[in-house]
C-alpha positions in Angstrom: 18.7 4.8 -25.2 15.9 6.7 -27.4 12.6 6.7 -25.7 11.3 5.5 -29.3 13.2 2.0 -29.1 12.5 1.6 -25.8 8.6 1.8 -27.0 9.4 -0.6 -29.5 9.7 -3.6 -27.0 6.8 -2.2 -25.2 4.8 -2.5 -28.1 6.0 -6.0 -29.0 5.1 -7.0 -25.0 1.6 -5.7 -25.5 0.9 -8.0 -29.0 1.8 -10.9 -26.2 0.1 -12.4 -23.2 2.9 -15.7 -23.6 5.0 -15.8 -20.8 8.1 -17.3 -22.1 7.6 -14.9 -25.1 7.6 -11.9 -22.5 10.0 -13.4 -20.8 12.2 -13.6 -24.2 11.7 -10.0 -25.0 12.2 -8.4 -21.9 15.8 -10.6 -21.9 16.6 -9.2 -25.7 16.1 -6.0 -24.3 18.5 -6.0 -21.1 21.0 -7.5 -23.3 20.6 -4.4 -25.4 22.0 -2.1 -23.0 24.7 -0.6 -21.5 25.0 -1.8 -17.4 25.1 2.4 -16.9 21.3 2.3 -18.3 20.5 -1.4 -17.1 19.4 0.1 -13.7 16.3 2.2 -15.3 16.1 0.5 -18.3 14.6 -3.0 -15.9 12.6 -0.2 -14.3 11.2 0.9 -17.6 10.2 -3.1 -18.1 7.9 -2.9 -15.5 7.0 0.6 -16.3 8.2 1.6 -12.5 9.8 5.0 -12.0 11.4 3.5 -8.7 12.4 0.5 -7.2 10.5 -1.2 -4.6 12.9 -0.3 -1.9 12.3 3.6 -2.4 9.0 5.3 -0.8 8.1 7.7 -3.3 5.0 9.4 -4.8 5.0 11.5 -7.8 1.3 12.8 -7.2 -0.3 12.5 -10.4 -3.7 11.4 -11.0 -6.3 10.8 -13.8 -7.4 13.9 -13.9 -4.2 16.1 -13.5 -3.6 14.1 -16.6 -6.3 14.7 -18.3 -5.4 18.6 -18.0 -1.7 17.9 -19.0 -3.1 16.2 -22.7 -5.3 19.4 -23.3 -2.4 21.8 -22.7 -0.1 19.0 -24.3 -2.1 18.6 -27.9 -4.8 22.0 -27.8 -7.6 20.1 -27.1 -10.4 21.0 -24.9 -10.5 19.3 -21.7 -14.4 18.4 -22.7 -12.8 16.5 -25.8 -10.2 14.7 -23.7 -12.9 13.5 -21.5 -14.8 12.1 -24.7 -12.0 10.1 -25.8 -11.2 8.9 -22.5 -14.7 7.4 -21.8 -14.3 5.6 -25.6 -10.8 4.6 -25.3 -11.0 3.4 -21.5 -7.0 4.2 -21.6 -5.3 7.3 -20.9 -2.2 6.3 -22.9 -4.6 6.0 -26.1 -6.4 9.3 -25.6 -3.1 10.8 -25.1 -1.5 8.8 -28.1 -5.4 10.3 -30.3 -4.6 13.9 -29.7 -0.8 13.8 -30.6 -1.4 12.7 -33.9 -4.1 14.9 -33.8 -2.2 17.8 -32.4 -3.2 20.9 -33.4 -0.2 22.6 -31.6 2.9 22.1 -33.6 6.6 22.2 -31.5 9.0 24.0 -33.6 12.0 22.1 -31.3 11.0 18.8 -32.0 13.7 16.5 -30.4 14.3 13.0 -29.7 13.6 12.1 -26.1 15.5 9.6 -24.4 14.2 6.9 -21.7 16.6 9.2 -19.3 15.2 12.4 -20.0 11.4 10.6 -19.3 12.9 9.0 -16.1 14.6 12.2 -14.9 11.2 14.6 -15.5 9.2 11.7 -14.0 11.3 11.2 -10.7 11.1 15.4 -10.3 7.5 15.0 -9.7 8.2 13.3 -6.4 10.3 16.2 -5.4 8.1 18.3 -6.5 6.2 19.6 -3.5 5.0 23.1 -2.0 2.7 26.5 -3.4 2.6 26.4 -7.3 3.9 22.5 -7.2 0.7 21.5 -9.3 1.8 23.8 -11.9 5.6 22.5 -12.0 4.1 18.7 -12.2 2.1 19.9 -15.2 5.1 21.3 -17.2 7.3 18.7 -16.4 5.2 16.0 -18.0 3.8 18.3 -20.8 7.6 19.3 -22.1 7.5 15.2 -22.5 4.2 15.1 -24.1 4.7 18.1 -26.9 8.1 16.4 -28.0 6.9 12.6 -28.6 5.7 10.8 -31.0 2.0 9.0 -30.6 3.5 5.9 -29.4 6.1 7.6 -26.8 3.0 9.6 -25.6 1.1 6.2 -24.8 3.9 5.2 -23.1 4.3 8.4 -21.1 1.4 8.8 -20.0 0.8 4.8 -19.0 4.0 4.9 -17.4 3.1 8.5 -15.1 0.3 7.0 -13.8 1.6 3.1 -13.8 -1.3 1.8 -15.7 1.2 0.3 -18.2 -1.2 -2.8 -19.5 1.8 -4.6 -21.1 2.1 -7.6 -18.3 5.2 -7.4 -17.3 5.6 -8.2 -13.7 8.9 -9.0 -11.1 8.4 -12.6 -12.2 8.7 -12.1 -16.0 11.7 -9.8 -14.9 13.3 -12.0 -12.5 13.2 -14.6 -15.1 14.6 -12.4 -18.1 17.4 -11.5 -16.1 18.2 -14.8 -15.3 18.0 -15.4 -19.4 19.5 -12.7 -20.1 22.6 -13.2 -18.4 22.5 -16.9 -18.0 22.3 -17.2 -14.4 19.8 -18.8 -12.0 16.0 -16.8 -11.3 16.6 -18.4 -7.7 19.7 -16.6 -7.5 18.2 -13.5 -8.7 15.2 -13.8 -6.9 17.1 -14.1 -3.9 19.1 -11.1 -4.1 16.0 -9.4 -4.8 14.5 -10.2 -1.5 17.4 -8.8 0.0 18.2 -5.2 -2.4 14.6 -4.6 -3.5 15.5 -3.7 -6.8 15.5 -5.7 -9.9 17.3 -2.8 -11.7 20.6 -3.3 -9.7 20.0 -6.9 -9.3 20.4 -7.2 -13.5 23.3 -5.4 -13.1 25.2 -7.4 -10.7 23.6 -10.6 -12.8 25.4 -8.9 -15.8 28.7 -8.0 -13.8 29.6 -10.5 -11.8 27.2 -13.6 -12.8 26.1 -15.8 -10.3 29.1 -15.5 -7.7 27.6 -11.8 -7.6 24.1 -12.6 -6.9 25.2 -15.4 -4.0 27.2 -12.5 -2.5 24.7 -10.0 -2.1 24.4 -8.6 1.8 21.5 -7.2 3.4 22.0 -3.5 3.8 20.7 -1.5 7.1 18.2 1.1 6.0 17.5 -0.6 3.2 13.9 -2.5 3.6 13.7 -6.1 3.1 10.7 -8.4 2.2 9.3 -10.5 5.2 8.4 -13.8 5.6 4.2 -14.7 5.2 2.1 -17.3 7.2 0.0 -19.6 6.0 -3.5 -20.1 7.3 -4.1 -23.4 8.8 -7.8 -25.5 9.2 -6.2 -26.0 12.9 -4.1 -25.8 15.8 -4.0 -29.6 15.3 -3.0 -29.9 12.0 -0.5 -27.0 12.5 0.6 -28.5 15.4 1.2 -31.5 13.5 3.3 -30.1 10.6 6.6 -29.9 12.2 8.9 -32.0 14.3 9.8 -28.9 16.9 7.4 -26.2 17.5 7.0 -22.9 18.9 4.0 -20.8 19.4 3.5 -17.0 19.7 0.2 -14.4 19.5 -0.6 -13.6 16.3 -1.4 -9.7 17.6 -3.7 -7.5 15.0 -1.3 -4.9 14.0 1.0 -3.5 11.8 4.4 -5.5 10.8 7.2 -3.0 11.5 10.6 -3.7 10.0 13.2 -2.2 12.5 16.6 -0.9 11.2 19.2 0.1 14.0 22.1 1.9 12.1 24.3 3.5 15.3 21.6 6.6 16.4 19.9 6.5 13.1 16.2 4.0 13.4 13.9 3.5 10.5 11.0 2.0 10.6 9.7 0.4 7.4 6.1 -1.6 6.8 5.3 -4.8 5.1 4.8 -2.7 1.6 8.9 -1.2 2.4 6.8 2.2 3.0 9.3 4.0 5.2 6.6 4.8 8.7 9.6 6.3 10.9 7.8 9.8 11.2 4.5 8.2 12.0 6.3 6.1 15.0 8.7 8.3 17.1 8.3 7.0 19.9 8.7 3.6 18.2 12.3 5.5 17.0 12.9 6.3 20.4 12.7 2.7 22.0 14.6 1.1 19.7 17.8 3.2 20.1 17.2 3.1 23.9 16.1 -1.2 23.7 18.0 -2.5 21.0 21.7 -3.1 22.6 23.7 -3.9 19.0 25.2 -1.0 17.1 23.5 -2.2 13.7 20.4 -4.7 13.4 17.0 -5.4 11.7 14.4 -7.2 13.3 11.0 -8.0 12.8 7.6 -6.8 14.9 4.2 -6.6 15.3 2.9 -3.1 16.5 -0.7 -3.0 17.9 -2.5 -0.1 19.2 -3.3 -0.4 23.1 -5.7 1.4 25.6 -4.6 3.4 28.7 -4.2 -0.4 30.7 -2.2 -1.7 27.7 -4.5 -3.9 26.6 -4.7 -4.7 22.5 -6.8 -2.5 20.4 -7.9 -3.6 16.8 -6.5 -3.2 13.9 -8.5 -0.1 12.5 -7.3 2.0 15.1 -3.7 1.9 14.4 -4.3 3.1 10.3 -5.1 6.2 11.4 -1.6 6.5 12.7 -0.3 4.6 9.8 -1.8 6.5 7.2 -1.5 10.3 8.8 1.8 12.4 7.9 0.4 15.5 10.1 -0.5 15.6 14.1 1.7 12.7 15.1 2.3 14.2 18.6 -1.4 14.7 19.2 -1.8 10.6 17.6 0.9 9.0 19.7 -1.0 10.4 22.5 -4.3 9.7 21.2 -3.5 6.1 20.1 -0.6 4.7 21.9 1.3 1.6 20.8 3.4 -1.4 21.8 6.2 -3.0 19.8 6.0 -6.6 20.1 10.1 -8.1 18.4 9.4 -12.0 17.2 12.4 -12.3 14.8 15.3 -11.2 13.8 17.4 -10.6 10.0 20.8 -8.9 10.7 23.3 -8.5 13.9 26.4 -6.1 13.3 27.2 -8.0 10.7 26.0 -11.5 10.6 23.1 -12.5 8.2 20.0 -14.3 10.3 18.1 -15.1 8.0 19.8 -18.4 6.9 19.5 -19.6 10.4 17.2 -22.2 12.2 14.3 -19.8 14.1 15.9 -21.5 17.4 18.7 -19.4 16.9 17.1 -16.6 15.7 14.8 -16.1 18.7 17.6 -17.2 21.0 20.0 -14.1 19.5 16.9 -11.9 19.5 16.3 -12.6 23.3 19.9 -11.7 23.7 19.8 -8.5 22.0 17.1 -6.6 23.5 16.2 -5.1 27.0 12.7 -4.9 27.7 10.5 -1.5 28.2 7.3 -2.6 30.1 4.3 -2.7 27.4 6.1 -0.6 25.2 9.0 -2.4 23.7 9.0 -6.0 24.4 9.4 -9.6 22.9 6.2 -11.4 21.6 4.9 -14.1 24.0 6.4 -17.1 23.0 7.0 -21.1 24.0 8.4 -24.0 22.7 6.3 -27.4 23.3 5.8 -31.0 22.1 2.7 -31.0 23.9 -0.7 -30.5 22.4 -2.3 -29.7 25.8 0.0 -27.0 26.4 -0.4 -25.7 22.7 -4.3 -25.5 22.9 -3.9 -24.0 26.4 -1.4 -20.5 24.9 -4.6 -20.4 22.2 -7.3 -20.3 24.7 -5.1 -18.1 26.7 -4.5 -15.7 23.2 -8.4 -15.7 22.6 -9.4 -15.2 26.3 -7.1 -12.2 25.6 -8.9 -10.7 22.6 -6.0 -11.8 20.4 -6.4 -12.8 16.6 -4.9 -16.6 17.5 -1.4 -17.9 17.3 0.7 -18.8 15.1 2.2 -21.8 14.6 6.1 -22.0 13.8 9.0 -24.7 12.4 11.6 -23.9 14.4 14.1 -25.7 12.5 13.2 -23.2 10.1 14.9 -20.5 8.3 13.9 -17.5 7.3 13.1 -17.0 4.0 11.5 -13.9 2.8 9.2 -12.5 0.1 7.3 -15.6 0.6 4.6 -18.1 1.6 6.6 -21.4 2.4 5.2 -23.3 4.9 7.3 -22.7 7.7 4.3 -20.4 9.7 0.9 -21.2 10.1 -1.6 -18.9 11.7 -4.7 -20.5 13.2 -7.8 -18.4 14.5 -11.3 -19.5 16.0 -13.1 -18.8 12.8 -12.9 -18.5 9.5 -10.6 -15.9 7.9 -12.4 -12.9 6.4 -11.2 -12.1 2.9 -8.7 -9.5 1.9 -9.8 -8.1 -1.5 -9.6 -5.3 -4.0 -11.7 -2.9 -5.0 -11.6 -3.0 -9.3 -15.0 -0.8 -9.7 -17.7 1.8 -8.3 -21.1 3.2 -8.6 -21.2 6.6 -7.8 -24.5 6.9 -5.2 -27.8 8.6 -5.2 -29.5 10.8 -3.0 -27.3 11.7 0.4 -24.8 9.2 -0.7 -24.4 11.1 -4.0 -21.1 12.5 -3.1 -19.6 9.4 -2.8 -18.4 5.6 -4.7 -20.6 3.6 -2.7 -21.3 0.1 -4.3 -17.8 -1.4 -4.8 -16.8 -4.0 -7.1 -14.7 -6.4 -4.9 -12.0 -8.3 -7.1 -9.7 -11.8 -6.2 -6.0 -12.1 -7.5 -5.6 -15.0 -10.1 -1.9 -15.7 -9.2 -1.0 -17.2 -12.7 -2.1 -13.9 -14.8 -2.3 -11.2 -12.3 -5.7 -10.7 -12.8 -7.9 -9.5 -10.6 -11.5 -11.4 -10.8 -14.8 -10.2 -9.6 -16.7 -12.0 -6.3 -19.3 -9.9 -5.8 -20.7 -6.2 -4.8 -20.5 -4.3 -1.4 -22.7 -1.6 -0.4 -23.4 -2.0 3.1 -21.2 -2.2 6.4 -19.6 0.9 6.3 -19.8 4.5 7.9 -20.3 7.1 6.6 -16.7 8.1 7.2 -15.4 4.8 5.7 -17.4 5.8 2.4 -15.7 9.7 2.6 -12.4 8.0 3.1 -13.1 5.2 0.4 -14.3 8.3 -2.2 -10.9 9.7 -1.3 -8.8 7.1 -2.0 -10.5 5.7 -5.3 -11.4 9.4 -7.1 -7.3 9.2 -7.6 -7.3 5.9 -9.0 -10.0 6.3 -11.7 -8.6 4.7 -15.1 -12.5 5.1 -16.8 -15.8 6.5 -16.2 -18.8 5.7 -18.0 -22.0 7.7 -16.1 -22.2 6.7 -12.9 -20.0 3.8 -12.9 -16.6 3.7 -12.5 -13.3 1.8 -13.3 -10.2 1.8 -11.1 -6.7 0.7 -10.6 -6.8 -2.6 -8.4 -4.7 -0.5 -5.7 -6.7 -0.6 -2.5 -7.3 -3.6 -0.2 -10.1 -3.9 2.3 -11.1 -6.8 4.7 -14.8 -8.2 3.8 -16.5 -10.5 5.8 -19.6 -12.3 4.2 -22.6 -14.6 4.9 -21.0 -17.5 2.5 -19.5 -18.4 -1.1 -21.8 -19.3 -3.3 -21.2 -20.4 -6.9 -22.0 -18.3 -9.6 -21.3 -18.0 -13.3 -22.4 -13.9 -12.9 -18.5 -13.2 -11.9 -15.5 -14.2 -13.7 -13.9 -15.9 -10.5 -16.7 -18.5 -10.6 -18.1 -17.0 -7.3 -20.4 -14.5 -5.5 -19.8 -13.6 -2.0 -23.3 -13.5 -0.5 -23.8 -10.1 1.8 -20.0 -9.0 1.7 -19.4 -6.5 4.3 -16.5 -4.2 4.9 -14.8 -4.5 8.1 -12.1 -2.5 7.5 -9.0 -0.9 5.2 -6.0 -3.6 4.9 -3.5 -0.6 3.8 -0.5 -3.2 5.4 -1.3 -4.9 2.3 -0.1 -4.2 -1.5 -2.7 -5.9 -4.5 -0.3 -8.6 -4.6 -1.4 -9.8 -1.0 -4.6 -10.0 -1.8 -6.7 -13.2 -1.4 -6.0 -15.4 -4.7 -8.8 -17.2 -6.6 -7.3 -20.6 -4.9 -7.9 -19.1 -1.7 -11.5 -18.4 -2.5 -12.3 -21.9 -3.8 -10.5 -23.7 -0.3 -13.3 -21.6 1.7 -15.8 -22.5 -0.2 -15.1 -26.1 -0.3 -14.6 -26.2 3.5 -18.4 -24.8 3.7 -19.6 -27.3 2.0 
């Protein structure tokens, strides 16, 4: 498919912000295309380079872009800047100086969407001395043979800024359009492949016998299953006919996948973390007595006793590709198995959690505080529920969590069937959408953050309210890090950025406030720590904010 017709939809989804109308074109174009190109074409919807399922970087930011437009069109990179700060959008700056250009190509050719996905996806694989340079002439050879619109495009879709809207629900839905099948049955799939790109074309292939049949495949991550919070342990208790309880333990949800020898260990985002976690690697082949499983854990960072550590502890292990052996000596960890998706064969998931925990108890040998099964019991007993909380809290655990377990498991999403109940009330999880650049000793550094909701229904992220205080001076180092390479505008001091990274705020209270497009200010927001477990998309929503207000008041 030409990269020019392609752009032609995209262009049509940005005159929009109708859902069914998105919905509509997106479905036109899959039905436009061959089931070879479905795969990247869907990708190309979204403006992805990859599925979910796959871990990859391609390592360009803002400002490596920038450079690539000079080079690209003969501008300077002073000019570039210029247009940037007017535009607010690289894709228009870049889209400026190419009908602009005052380099010419003398082998002007049409590009096709496979050509832009295959220079794209060499980025990733481009690593190593002189691998800046490579980057750059890989996305410039796309650049100097586009059109204006194709060089939006391009450059939106190397830095996944595409500002068109389109997101897995308007793509879940155009499939099932598309090719007249159910978005439950595609959505479904989903959970299970990670890839709406092969999902269309099984949708396309083999209808909706195809979708029902779709297995879970071992190394391949899935999404999990997310809690709800409850007021409390009474009215969680309360919620279900049969009930078990376990620790809700503050650490990082590992996704374990047992194929013969082979273990990969894959977060709540699908980042693959088995390098991080070898000796996580190493007690699952030697604890884990079937041939080929996935399960689900919590792993928390302990002290030299074993005893819990919080949360921020464990992301430096998380987060760190280099030094593992002097970090899993450093900051040792525990793997605490509470459920369970595959057994040589047999899908879980569609089981009651009775069973699930009942083959999960069957299938793994214990390593003493290494490798073990959360602490769990079954109860109709409200007594002996509010004694296991006490007993988590005396324990500097975050609380329990409350199960259904006639329950099955249903991933990707927030149905009721878990609660988690804590003494207090939750701290937010929120993004950061802006920056100030600071004065004086803080100068090198973003240190007033614009902290950002998610409004569910649009995708937007709406402001609560600015955070300057509660964090080191390492936290504001590693915060600079992170943002400088998600800088979409800059206008003097201040700064935009993509809604990418999620912190956890605590605050005084919610007030009301017309100031913030939410409808709220958080009053004395303070950073407690970085919530990189978490994508934008499990961020706090708007609802979310107005519940905890209301309960204050």
């Amino acid at each position: 498919m030409k990269y020019s017709d392609l752009c032609k939809y995209y262009e049509r989804l940005e005159e929009t912000t109708k859902n069914l109308e998105m919905r509509d074109i997106v479905a036109e174009l899959l039905q436009n295309v061959s089931s070879d190109d479905l795969d990247i074409i869907t990708l190309a919807a979204m403006g992805r380079i990859y599925p979910s399922s796959v871990d990859k970087d391609i390592g360009i930011a803002g400002k490596l872009i920038q450079r690539i437009i000079s080079k690209a069109y003969g501008a300077t990179q002073n000019e570039v800047v210029e247009k940037f700060k007017e535009t607010g959008d690289l894709g228009k700056t870049a889209e400026y100086f190419c009908k602009n250009k005052r380099q010419r190509s003398l082998m002007k050719k049409d590009i096709t969407v496979e050509k832009v996905f295959r220079n794209l996806r060499m980025l990733s694989e481009t690593v190593g001395s002189g691998s800046e340079g490579r980057k750059e002439s890989l996305v410039k050879e796309l650049l100097v043979s586009a059109e204006p619109v194709e060089a939006r495009y391009i450059v939106r879709t190397t830095i996944q800024e595409m500002r068109i809207g389109v997101g897995e629900g308007t793509v879940r839905d155009a499939i099932a359009k598309a090719f007249d099948v159910s978005s439950e049955n595609v959505e479904e799939a989903y959970f299970k492949l990670i890839d709406y790109g092969e999902v269309a074309r099984i949708a396309k292939e083999e209808g909706e016998e195809g979708l029902k049949s779709v297995e879970i495949k071992v190394g391949r991550p899935l999404m999990v299953m997310l809690a709800e919070r409850s007021e409390s342990l009474e009215k969680a208790f309360e919620e279900y006919e049969n009930v078990a309880l376990e620790i809700k333990l503050d650490g990082f949800r590992g996704q374990i996948h047992k194929d013969g020898d082979k273990i990969t260990l894959f977060s709540r985002r699908l980042e693959d973390k088995t390098e991080q976690f070898p000796e996580v690697v190493e007690w699952a082949r030697e604890c884990l007595k079937p041939d080929r499983c996935i399960i689900d854990s919590e792993i928390v960072a302990v002290d030299g006793n074993g005893e819990p550590l919080v949360f921020q502890n464990l992301s430096k292990r998380i987060q760190r590709k280099y030094d593992i052996d002097r970090l899993k000596e450093e900051i040792p960890v525990q793997v605490n198995c509470f459920d369970l998706f595959f057994v040589d064969g047999e899908n879980y998931m569609n089981r009651d959690l009775r069973t699930r925990w009942k083959k999960l108890s069957e299938i793994i040998v214990e390593k003493e505080g290494k490798f073990r099964l959360v602490e769990h019991i079954e109860t109709d007993s409200m007594e002996e529920a509010n004694r296991f909380y006490q007993k988590s809290l005396r324990e500097n655990q975050e609380g329990i969590m409350v199960k259904n377990l006639d329950a099955v498991y249903q991933p990707g999403k927030r149905v009721g069937y878990w609660q988690k109940v804590k003494e207090t009330m939750e701290p937010l999880d929120l993004v950061i959408v802006e920056g100030i650049w600071g004065e004086g000793k803080r100068s090198n550094w973003i240190s007033s953050l614009m902290l950002a909701v998610r409004d569910p229904k649009t995708g937007e992220f709406l402001k609560t309210g600015k955070m300057a205080t509660g964090m080191t001076e390492e936290e504001f180092a590693e915060i600079t890090e992170k943002l400088e390479d998600l800088i979409i505008k800059e206008d003097g001091r201040s700064v935009k950025v993509k809604p990418k990274l999620v912190v956890e705020v605590g605050y005084e209270e919610i007030q009301k406030s017309p100031k913030y497009k939410s409808g709220y200010a958080l009053r004395f927001p303070r950073m407690i720590r970085f919530r990189y477990n978490k994508s934008p998309e499990e961020a706090d929503t708007i609802e979310r904010l107005k519940s905890l207000y209301n309960k204050q008041n």
